[in-house]
C-alpha positions as CSV (number, residue, x, y, z in Angstrom):
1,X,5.2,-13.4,0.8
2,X,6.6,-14.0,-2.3
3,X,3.7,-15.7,-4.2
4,X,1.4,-13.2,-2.8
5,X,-0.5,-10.1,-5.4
6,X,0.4,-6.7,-3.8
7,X,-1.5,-3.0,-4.1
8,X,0.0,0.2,-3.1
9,X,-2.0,2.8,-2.4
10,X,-0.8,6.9,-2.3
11,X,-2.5,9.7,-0.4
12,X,-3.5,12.8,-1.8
13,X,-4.2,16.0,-0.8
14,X,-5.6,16.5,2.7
15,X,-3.3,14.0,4.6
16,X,-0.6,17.1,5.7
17,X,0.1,17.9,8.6
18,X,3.7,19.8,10.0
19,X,5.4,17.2,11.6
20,X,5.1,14.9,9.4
21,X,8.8,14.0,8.0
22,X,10.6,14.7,11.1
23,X,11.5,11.3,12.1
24,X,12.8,10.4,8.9
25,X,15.0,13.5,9.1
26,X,16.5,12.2,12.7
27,X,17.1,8.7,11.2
28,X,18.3,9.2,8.0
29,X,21.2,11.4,6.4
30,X,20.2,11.3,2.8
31,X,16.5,12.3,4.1
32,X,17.9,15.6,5.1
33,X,19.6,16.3,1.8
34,X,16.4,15.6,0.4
35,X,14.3,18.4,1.8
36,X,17.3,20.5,1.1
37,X,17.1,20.2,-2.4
38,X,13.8,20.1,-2.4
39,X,14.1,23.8,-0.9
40,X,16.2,24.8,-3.6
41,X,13.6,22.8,-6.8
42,X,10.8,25.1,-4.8
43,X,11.9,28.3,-4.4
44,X,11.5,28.3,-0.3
45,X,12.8,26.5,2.8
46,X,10.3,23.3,2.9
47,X,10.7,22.7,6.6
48,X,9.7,26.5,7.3
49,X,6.8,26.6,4.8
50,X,5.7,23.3,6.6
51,X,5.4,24.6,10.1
52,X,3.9,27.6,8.9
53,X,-0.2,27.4,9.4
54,X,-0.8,29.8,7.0
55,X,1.2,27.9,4.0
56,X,0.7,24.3,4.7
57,X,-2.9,23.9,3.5
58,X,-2.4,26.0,0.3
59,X,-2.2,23.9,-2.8
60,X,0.7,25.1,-4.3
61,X,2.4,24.2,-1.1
62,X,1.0,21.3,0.3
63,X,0.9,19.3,-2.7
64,X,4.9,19.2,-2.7
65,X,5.2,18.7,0.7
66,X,3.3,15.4,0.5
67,X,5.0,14.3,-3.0
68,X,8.6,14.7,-0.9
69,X,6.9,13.0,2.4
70,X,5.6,10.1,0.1
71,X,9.1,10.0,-2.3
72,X,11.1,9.2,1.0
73,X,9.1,6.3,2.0
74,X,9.2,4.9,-1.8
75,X,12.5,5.2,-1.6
76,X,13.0,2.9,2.0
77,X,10.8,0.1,0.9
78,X,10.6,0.1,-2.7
79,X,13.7,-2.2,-3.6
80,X,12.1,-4.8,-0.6
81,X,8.7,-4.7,-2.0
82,X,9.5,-5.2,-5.5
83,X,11.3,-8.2,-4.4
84,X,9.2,-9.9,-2.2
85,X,5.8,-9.7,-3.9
86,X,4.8,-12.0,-7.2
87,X,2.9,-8.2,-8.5
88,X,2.4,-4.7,-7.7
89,X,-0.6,-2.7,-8.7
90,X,-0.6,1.1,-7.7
91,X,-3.2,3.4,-7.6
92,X,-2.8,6.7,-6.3
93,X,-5.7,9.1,-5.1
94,X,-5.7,12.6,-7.2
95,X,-1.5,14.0,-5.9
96,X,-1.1,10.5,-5.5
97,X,-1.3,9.3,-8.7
98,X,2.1,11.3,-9.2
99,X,3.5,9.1,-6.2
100,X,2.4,6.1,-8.1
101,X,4.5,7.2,-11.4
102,X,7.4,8.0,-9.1
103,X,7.1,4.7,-7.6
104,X,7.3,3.0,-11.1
105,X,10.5,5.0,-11.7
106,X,8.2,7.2,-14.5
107,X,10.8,9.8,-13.7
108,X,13.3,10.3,-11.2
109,X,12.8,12.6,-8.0
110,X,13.4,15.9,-9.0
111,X,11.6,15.2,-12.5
112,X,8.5,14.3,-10.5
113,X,9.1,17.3,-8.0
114,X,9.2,19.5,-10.5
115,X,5.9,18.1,-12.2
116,X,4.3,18.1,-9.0
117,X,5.7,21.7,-8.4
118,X,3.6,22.9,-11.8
119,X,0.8,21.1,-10.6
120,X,0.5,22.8,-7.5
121,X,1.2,26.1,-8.9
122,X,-1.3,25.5,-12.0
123,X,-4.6,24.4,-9.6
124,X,-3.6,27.6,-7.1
125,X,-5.0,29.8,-9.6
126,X,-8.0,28.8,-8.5
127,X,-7.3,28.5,-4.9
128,X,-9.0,30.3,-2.2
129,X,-10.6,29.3,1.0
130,X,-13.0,32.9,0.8
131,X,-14.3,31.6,-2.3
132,X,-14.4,27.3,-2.7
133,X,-14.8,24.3,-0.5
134,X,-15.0,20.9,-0.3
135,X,-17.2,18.3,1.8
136,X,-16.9,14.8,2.3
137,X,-20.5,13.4,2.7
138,X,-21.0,10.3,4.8
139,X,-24.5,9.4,2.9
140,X,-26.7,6.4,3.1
141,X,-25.9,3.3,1.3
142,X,-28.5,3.5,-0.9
143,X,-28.8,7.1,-1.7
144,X,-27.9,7.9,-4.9
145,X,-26.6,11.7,-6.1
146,X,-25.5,12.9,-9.2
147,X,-24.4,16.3,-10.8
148,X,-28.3,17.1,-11.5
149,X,-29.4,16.6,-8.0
150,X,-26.2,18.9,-7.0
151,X,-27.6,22.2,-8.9
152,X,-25.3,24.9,-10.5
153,X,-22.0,25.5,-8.9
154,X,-21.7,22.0,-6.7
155,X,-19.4,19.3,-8.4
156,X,-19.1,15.3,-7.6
157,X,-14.7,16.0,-7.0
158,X,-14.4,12.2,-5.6
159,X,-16.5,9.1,-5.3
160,X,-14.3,7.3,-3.0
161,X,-16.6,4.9,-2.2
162,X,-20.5,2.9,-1.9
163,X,-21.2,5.3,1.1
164,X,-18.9,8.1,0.9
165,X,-18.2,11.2,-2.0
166,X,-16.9,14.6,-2.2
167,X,-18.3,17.6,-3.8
168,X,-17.1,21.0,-4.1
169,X,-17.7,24.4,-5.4
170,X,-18.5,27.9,-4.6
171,X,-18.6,28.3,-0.7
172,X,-22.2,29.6,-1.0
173,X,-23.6,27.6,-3.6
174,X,-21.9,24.4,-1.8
175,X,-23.4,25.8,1.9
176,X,-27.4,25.9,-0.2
177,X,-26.8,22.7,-1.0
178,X,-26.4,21.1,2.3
179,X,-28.7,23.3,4.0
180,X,-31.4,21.7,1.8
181,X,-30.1,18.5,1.8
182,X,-29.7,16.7,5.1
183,X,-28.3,13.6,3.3
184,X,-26.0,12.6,5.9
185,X,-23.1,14.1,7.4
186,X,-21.0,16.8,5.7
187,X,-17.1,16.8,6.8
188,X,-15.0,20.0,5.5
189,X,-12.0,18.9,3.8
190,X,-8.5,20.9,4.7
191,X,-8.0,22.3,1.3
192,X,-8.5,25.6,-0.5
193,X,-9.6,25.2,-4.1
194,X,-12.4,23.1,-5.8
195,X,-10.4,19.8,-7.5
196,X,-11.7,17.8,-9.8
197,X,-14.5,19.7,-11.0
198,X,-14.8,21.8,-14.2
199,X,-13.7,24.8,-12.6
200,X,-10.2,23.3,-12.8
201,X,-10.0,23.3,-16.5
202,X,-8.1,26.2,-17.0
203,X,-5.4,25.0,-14.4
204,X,-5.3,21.8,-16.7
205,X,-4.3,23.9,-19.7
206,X,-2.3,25.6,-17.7
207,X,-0.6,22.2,-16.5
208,X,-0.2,20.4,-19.4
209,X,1.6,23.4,-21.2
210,X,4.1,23.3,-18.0
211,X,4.9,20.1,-18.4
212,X,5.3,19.5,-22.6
213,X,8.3,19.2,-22.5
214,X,8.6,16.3,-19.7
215,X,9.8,12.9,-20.9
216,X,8.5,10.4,-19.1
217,X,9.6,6.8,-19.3
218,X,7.2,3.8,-19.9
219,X,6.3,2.0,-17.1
220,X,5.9,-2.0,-16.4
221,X,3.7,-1.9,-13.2
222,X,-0.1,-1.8,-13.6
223,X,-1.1,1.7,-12.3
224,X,-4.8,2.6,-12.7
225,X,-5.7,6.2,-13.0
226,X,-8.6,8.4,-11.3
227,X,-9.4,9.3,-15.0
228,X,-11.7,6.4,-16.4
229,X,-9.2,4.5,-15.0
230,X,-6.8,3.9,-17.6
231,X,-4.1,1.7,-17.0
232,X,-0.5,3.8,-17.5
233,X,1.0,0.0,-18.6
234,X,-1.4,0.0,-21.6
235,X,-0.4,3.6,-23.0
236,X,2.2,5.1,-24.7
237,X,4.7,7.6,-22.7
238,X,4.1,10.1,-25.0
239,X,0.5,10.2,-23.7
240,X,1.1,10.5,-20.1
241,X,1.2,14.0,-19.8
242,X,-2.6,14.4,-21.4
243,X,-3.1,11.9,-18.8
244,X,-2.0,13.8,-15.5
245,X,-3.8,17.1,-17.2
246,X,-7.0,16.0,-17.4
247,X,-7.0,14.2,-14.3
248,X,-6.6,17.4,-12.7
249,X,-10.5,18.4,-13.6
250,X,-12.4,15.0,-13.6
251,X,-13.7,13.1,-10.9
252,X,-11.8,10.5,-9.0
253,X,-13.4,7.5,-9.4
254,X,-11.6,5.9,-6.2
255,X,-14.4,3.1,-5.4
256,X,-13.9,2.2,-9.1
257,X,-10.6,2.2,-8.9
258,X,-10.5,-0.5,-5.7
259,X,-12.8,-2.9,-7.9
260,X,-11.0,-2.7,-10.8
261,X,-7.4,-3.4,-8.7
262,X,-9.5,-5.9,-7.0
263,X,-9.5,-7.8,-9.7
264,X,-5.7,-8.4,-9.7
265,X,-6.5,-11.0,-7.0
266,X,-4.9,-8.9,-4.7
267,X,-3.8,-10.2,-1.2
268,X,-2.1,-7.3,0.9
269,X,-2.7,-3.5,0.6
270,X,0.0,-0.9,1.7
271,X,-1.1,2.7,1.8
272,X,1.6,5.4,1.4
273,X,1.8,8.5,2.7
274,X,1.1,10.8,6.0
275,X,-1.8,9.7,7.1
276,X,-3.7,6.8,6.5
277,X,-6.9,7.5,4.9
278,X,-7.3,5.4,1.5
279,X,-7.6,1.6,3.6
280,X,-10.4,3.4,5.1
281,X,-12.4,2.9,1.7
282,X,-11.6,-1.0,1.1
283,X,-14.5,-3.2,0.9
284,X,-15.5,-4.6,4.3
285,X,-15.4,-8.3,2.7
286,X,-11.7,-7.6,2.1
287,X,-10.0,-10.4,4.1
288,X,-5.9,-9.8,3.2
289,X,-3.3,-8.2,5.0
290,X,-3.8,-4.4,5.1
291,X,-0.6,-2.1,6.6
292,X,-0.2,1.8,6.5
293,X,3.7,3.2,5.8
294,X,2.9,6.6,7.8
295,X,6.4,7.0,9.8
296,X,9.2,5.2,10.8
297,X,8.1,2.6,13.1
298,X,4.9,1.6,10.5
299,X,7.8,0.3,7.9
300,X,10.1,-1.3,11.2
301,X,7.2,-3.0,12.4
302,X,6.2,-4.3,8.9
């Protein structure tokens, strides 16, 4: 395994669920002091805001819970995969780009949580289920869309791939769209607040004024943005902050993010987090070694 090229790949937003977590809790000590000082960084009992249906899938909330899921399985297998693979590239998709920069040791747990913590807070200004949404469309291969086909008040939030993007928007502008556009098939996306659109801006301002003061270290992995996919290795610290704010409002270029990782001759793919979602999006041609770090028994097995 040693000679082999190695991506990680961290979940966003979307992959929460309430349970997830608990059989870390029941196997490992240190995972419990964890979400207890993750309570106390927050503001609230985690656990509690986790099980509650009516917290979970706002941002503000969700987007920790998924940083702290995703920290604890960094911190299992990161000293073993470091190790046992010739190179790591990391990509993370919108929240998990923050994963990725934890995993590179950018800044240490409750540094991250805390960033995360302003990022969720920031983009819940503009979060409400009443007012935005977000679809996944399933379109044909060869169909082509852009923000001029979209009209006023839809947004291209993710192209994730050659047959599958994400727009968002006002509810009722979004709900036009597809009405008029049988394009393929629409899939309503758990979250509460139009990402990675223009409408985000403010939130970005918001952000980057949170976080100013944040040192962040240089990293020495290759870690490709969802913002014209910059490679954090290739800029300075100082400029990592800018970075993470202006992700917040531009697309995710996610299928141009696998080709340019891709390119790293890569020959196994991990995906971190609680669900697996991102190996979904891998090029059918891929022929490597693809695993998803979920839960408990996903890393035993492995």
């Amino acid at each position: 395994m040693s000679n082999k090229n190695l991506s990680l790949l961290f979940t966003g937003q979307g992959s929460q669920f309430s349970e997830m977590g608990a059989d870390f809790i029941k196997k490992y000590d240190w995972v419990k002091d964890r979400y207890s000082l993750s309570s106390k960084i927050l503001g609230y009992d985690l656990l509690e805001a986790q099980s509650d249906p009516s917290l979970i899938n706002l941002t503000q909330y969700s987007q920790p819970m998924i940083f702290i899921f995703s920290s604890i399985v960094i911190d299992i297998c990161r000293e073993y995969l470091m190790k046992n693979f010739k190179k790591i590239t990391l990509a993370g998709h919108s929240l998990g780009e923050y994963c990725a920069l934890y995993f590179a040791e950018s800044l240490n747990f409750e540094e991250m949580l805390e960033v995360v913590k302003f990022r969720g807070e920031a983009m819940s200004i503009v979060s409400d289920p009443d007012k935005y949404v977000m679809y996944a469309i399933l379109k044909k291969e060869d169909l082509k869309i852009d923000e001029i086909s979209l009209g006023d008040g839809v947004y291209i939030a993710n192209i994730n791939s050659d047959r599958q993007i994400v727009i968002c928007g006002f509810k009722d502008n979004v709900k036009q769209f597809i009405e008029k556009n049988p394009i393929g098939k629409f899939i309503q996306l758990n979250v509460s607040a139009p990402f990675h659109s223009d409408l985000m801006i403010d939130s970005s301002k918001i952000f980057k004024e949170k976080i100013k003061n944040k040192l962040f270290k240089h990293i020495n992995l290759d870690l490709i943005s969802n913002h014209k996919l910059v490679n954090y290795k290739n800029i300075s610290e100082k400029d990592y902050g800018n970075q993470l704010s202006l992700q917040i409002y531009s697309t995710v270029m996610w299928s141009e993010t696998i080709k340019t990782v891709l390119n790293e001759d890569i020959n196994t793919f991990i995906e971190i987090g609680p669900k697996k979602t991102l190996l979904n999006f891998l090029p059918k041609d891929f022929s490597g070694d693809k695993y998803s770090f979920c839960n408990v028994e996903d890393i035993k097995n492995v």
